[in-house]
Every structure is written in C-alpha cells, then in structure tokens.
ROTI-757348 format. One record per atom (N, C-alpha, C, O): residue number from 1; atom name; x, y, z. Coordinates in steps of 0.2 Angstrom, whole numbers. Layout:
N
{rec NUM; CA; {X; Y; Z}};
...
This chain:
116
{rec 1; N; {4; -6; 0}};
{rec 1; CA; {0; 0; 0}};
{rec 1; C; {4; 6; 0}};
{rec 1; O; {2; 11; -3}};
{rec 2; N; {10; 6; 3}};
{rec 2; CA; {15; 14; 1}};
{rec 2; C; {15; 18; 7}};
{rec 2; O; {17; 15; 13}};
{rec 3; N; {14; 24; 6}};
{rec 3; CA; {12; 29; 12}};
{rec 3; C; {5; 31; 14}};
{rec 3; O; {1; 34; 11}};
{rec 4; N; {5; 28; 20}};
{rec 4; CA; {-6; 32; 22}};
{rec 4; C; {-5; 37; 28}};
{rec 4; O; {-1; 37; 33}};
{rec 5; N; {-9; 41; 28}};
{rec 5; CA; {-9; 41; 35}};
{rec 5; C; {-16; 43; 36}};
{rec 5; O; {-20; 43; 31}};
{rec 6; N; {-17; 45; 44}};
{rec 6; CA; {-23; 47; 48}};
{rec 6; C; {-23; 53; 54}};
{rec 6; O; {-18; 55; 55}};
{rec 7; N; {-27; 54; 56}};
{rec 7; CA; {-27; 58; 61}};
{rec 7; C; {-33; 57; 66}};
{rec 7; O; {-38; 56; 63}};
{rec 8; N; {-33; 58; 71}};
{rec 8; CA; {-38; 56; 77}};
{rec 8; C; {-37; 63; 80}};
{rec 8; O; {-31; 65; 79}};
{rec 9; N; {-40; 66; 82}};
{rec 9; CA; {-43; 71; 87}};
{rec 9; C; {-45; 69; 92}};
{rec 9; O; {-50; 65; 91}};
{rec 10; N; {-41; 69; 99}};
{rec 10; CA; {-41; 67; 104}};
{rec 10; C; {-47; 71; 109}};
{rec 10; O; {-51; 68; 113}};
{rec 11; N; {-45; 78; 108}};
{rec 11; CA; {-49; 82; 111}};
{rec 11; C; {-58; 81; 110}};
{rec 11; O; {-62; 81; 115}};
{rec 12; N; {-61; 81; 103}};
{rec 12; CA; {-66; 76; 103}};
{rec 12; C; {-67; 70; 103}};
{rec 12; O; {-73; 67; 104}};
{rec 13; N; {-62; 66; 102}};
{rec 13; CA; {-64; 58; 102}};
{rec 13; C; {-66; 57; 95}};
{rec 13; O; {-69; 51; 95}};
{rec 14; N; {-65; 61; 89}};
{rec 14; CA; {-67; 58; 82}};
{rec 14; C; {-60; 57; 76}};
{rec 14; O; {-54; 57; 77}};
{rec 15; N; {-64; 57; 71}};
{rec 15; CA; {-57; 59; 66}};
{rec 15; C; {-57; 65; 65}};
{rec 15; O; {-61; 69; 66}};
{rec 16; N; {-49; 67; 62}};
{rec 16; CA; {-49; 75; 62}};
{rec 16; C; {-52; 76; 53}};
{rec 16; O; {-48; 74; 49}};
{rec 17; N; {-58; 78; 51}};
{rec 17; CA; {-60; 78; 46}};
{rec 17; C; {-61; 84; 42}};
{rec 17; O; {-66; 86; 43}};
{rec 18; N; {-56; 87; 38}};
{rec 18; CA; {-57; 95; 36}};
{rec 18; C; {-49; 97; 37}};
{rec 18; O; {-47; 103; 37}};
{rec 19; N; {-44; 91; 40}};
{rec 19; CA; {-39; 94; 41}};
{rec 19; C; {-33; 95; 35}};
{rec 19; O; {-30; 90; 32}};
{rec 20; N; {-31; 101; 35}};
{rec 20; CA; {-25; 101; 29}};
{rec 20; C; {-20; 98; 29}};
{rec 20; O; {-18; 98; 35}};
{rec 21; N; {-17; 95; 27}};
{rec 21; CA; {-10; 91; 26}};
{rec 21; C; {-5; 94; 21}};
{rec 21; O; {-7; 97; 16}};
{rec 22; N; {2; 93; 22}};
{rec 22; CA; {6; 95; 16}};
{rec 22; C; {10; 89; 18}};
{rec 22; O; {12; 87; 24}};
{rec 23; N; {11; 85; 11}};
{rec 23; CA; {17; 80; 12}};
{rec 23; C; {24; 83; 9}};
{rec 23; O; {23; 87; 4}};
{rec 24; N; {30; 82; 10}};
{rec 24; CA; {37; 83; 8}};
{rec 24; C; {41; 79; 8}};
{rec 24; O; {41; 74; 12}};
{rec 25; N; {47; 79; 2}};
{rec 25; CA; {50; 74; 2}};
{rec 25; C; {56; 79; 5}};
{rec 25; O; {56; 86; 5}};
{rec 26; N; {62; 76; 8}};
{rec 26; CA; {67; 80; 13}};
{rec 26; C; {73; 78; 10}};
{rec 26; O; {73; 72; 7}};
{rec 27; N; {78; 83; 10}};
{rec 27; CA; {86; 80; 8}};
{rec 27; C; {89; 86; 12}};
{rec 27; O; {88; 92; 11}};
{rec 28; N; {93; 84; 15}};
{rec 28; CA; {92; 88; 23}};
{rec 28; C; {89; 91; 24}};
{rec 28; O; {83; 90; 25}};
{rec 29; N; {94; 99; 24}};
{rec 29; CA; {88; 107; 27}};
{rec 29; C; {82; 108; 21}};
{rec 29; O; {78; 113; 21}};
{rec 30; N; {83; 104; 16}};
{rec 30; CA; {80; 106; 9}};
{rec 30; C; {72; 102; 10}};
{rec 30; O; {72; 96; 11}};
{rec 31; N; {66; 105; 9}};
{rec 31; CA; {61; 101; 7}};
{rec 31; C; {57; 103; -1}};
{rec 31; O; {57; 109; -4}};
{rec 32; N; {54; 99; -3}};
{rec 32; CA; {50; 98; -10}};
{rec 32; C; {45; 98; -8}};
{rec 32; O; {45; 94; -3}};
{rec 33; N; {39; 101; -9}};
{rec 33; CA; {30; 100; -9}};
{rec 33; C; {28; 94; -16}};
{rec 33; O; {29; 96; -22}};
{rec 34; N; {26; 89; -13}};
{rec 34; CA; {25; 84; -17}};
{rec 34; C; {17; 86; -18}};
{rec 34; O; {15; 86; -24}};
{rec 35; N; {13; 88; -12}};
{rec 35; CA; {5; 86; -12}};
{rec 35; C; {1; 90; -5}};
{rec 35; O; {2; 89; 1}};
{rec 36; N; {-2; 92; -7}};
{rec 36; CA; {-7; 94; -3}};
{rec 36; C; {-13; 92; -2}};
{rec 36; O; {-13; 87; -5}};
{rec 37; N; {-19; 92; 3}};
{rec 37; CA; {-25; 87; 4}};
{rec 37; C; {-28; 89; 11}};
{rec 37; O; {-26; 91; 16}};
{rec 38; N; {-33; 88; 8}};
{rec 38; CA; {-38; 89; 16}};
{rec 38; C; {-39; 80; 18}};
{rec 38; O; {-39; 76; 13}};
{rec 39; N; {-40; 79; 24}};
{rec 39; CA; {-42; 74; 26}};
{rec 39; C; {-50; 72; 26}};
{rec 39; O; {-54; 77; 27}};
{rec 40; N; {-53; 67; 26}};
{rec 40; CA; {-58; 66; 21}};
{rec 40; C; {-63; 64; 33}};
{rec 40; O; {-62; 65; 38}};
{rec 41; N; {-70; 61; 28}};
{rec 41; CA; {-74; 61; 34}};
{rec 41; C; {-70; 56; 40}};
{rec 41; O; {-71; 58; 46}};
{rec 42; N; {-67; 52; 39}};
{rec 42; CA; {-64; 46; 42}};
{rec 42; C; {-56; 49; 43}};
{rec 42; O; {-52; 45; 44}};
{rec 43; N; {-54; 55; 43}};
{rec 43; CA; {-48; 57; 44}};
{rec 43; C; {-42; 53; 43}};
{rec 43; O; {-38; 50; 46}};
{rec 44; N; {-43; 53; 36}};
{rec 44; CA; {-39; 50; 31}};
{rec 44; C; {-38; 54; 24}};
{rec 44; O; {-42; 58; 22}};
{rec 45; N; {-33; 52; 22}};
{rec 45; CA; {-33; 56; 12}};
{rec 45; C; {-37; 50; 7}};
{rec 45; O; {-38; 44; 8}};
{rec 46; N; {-39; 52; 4}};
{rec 46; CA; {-44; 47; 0}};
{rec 46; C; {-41; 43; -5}};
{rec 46; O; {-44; 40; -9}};
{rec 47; N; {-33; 42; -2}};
{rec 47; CA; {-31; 37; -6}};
{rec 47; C; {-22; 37; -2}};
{rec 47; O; {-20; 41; 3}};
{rec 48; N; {-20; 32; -6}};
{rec 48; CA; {-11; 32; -3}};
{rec 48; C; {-8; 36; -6}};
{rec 48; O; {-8; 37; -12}};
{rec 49; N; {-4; 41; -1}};
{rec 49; CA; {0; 46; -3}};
{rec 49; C; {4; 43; -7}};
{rec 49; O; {3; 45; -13}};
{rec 50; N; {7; 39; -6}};
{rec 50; CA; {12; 34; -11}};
{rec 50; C; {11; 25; -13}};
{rec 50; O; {12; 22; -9}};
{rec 51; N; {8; 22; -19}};
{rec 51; CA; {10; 18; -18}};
{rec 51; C; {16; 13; -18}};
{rec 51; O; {20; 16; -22}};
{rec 52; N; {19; 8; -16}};
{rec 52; CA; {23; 3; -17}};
{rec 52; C; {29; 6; -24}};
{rec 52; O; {35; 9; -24}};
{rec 53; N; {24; 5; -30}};
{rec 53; CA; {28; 5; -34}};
{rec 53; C; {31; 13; -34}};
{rec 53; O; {37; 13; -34}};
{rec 54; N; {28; 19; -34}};
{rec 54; CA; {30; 25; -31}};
{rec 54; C; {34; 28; -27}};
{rec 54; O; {36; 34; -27}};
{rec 55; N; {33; 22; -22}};
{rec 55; CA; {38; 27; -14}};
{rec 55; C; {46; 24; -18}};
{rec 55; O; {48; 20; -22}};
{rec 56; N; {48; 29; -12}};
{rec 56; CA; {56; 28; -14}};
{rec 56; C; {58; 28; -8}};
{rec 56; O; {54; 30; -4}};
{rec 57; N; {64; 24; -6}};
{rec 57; CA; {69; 24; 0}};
{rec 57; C; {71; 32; 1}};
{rec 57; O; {73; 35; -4}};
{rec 58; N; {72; 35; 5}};
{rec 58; CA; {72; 42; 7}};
{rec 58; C; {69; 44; 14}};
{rec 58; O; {67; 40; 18}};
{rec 59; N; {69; 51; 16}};
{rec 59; CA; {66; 55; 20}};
{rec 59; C; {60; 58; 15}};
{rec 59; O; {59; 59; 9}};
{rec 60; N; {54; 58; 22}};
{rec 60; CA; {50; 62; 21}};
{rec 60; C; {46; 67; 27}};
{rec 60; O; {47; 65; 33}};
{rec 61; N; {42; 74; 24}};
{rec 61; CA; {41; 75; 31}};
{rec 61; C; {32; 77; 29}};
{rec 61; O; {30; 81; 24}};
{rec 62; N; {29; 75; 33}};
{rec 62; CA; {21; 78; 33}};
{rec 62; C; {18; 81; 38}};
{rec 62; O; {19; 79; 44}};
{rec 63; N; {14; 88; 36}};
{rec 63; CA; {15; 94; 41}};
{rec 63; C; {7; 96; 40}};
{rec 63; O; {4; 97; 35}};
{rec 64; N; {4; 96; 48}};
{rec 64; CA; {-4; 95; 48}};
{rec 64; C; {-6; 103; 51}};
{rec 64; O; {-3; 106; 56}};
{rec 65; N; {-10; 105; 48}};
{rec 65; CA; {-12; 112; 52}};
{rec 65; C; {-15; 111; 59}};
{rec 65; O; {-20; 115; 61}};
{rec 66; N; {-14; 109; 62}};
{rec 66; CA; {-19; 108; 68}};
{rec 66; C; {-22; 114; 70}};
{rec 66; O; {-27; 113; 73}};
{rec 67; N; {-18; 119; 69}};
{rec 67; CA; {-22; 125; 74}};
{rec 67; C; {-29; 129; 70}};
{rec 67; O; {-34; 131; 72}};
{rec 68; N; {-27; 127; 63}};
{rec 68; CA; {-31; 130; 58}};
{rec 68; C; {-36; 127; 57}};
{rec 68; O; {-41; 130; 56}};
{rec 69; N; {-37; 118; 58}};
{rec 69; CA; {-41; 112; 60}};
{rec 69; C; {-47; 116; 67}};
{rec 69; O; {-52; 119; 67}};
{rec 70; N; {-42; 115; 72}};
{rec 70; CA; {-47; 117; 78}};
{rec 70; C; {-48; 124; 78}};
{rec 70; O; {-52; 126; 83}};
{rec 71; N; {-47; 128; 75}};
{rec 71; CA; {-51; 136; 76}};
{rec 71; C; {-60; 134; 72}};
{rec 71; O; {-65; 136; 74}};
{rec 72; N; {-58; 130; 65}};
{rec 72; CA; {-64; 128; 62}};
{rec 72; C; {-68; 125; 67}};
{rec 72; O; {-74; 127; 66}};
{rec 73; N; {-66; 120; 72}};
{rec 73; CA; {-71; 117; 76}};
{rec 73; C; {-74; 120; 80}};
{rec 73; O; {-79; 118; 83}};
{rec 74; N; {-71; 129; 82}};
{rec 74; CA; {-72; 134; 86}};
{rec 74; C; {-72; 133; 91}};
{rec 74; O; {-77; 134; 95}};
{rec 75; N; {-66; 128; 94}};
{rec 75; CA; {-62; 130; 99}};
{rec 75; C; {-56; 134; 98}};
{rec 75; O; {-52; 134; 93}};
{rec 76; N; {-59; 139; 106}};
{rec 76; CA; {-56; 146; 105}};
{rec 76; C; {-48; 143; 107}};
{rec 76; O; {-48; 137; 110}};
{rec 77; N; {-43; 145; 106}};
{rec 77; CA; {-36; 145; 108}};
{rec 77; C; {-32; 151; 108}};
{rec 77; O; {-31; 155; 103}};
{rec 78; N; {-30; 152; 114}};
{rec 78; CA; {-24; 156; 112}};
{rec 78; C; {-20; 159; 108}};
{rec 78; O; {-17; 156; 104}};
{rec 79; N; {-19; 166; 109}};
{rec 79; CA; {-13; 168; 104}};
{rec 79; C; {-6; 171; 108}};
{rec 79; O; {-6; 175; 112}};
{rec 80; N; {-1; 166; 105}};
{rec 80; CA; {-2; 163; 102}};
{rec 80; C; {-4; 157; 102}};
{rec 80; O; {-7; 156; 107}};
{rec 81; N; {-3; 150; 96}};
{rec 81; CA; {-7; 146; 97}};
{rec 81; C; {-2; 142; 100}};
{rec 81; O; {3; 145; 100}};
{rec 82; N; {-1; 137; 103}};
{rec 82; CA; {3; 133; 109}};
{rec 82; C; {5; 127; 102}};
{rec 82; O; {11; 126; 100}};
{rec 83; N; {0; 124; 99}};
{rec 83; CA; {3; 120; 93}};
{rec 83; C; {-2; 123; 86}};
{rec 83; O; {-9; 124; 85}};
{rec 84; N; {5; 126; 81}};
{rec 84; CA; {1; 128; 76}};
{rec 84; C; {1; 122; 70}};
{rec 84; O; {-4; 120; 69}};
{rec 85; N; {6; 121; 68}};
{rec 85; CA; {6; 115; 63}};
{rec 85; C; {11; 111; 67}};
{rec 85; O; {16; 113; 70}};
{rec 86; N; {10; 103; 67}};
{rec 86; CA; {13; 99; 68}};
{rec 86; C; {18; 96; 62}};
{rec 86; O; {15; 95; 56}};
{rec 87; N; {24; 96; 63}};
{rec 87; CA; {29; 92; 58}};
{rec 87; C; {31; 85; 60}};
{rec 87; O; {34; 85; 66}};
{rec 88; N; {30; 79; 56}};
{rec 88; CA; {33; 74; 58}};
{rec 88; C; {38; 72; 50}};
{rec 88; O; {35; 72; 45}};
{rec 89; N; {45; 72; 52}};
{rec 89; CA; {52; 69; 47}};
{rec 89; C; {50; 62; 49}};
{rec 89; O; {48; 59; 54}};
{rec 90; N; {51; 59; 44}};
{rec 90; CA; {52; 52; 45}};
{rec 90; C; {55; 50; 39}};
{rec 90; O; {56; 54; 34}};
{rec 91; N; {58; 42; 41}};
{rec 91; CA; {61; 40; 34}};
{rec 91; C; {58; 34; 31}};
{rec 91; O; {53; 32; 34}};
{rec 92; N; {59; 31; 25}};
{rec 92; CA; {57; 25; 23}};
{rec 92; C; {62; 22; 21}};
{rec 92; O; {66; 26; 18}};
{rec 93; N; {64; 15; 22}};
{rec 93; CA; {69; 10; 21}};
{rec 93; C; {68; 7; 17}};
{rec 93; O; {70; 7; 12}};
{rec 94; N; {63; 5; 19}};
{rec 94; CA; {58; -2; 13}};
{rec 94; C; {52; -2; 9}};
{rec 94; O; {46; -4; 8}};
{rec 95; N; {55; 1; 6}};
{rec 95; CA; {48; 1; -1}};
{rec 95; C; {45; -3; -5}};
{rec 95; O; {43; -2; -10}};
{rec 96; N; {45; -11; -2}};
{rec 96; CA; {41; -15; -1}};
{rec 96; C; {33; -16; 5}};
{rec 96; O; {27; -19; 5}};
{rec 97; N; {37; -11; 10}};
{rec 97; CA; {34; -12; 16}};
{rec 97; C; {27; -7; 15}};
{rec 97; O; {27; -3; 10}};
{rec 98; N; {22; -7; 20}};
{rec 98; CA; {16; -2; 19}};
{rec 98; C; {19; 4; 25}};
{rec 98; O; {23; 1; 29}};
{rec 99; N; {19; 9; 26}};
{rec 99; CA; {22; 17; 30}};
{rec 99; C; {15; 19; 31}};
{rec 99; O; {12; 22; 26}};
{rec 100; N; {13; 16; 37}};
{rec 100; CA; {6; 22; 40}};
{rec 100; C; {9; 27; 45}};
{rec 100; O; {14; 26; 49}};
{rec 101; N; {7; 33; 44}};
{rec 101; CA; {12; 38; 49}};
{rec 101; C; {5; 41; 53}};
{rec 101; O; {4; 47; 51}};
{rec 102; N; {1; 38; 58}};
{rec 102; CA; {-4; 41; 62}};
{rec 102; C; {-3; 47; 66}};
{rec 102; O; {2; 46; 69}};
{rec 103; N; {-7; 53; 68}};
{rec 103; CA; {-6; 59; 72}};
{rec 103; C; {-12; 59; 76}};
{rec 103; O; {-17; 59; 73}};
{rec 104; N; {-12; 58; 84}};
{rec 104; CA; {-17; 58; 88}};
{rec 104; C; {-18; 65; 90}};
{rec 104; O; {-13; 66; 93}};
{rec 105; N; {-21; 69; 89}};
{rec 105; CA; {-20; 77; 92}};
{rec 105; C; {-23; 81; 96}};
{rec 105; O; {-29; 80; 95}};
{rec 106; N; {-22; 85; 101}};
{rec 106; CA; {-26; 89; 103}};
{rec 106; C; {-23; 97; 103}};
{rec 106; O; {-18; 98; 100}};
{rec 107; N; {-28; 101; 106}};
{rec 107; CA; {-21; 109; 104}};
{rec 107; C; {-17; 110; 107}};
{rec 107; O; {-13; 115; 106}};
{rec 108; N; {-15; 105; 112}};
{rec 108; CA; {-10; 105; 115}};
{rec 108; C; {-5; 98; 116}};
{rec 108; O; {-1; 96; 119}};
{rec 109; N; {-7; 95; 112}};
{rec 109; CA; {-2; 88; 113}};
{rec 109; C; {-4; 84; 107}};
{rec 109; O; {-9; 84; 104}};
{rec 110; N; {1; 80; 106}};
{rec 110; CA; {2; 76; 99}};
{rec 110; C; {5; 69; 100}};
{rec 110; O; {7; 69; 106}};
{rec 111; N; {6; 64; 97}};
{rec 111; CA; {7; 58; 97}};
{rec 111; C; {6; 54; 93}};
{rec 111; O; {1; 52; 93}};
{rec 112; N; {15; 53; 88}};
{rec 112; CA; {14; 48; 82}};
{rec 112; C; {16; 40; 83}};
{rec 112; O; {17; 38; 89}};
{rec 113; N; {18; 35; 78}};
{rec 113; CA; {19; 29; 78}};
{rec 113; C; {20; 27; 72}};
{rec 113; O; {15; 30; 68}};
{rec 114; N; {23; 24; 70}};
{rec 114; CA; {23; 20; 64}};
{rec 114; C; {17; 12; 65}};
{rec 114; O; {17; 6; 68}};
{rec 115; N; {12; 14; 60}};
{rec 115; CA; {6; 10; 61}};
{rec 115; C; {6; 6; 56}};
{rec 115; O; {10; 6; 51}};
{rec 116; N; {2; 1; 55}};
{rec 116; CA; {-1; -3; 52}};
{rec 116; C; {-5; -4; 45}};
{rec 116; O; {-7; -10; 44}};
C-alpha cells in the first residue's frame, strides 16, 4: 500500500475531518512540496499518498495544520497558538513495506507511531 496516513482528534474523540495536510520529500535542510490534501470524513486522504511501486527509499516530512483544524471546530485558543502546525520527518527504508504515519492530536499535545 505505500504511504497512508490518519489523524484522530483526541480532544473530541473523532477523526480530524477537514484537516490540511502537506506531504514533503526532505534532503536535509532542503524540502520539496509533493502534495497537498484535506483529510476526508474518516480522517484519512482518500487514497495512498504513495503507492509501493512509487515510494522511494528516502526521507519524508508531513505537516498537519492543527491550529487552523481546531479554530474551524471553534475552539477558542490562544494567541499565540501553543501547537500551530505539527511536523513529523520520518524516513522509509523499505519500499516494499506499507508506511502508516498516524497523528493523535489535541491543541495541546500530539502523538505519532509508525502504524499498520
């Protein structure tokens, strides 16, 4: 399957649905904008960022707006905002393998994993 990912909204208890995403491919300080996307009802993209035969061994980084996310759900936050966009760098080894990169989030705390 390639690269997927998801996100959960911790603070309600659903998926984060309406949330922006930007995917990047990284070569050190350097990044590349591959793809933009909102996450769909079930707090997903509506398909694999990458499949199998497209991903490549490398670095990448995907960077979710969270703050722009929960002002839509009209919670009030802070100015500034305490988490505006989250970035997660990670790498791929095996582009054989499936790369879930999940984001649990609230406007204050965050927590990824290499998933399933």
């Amino acid at each position: 399957m390639g690269l997927s990912t998801h996100v959960l909204d911790t603070m309600h208890g659903c998926p984060a649905a309406g949330m922006a995403v930007a995917l990047y491919t990284t070569h050190g300080d350097d990044a590349t904008l591959v793809r933009r996307f909102v996450l769909n009802h079930d707090g997903r993209s509506d398909g694999p960022l990458y499949d199998n035969a497209s991903l490549q061994k490398g670095t990448y980084r995907l960077v979710f707006d969270v703050a722009g996310y929960f002002k839509a759900r009209g919670v009030v936050l802070p100015e500034p905002n305490f988490l505006n966009r989250v970035s997660l760098d990670f790498g791929i080894a095996h582009t054989d393998q499936h790369y879930h990169v999940p984001l649990l989030v609230s406007p204050w705390s965050y927590s990824t994993y290499r998933g399933s």
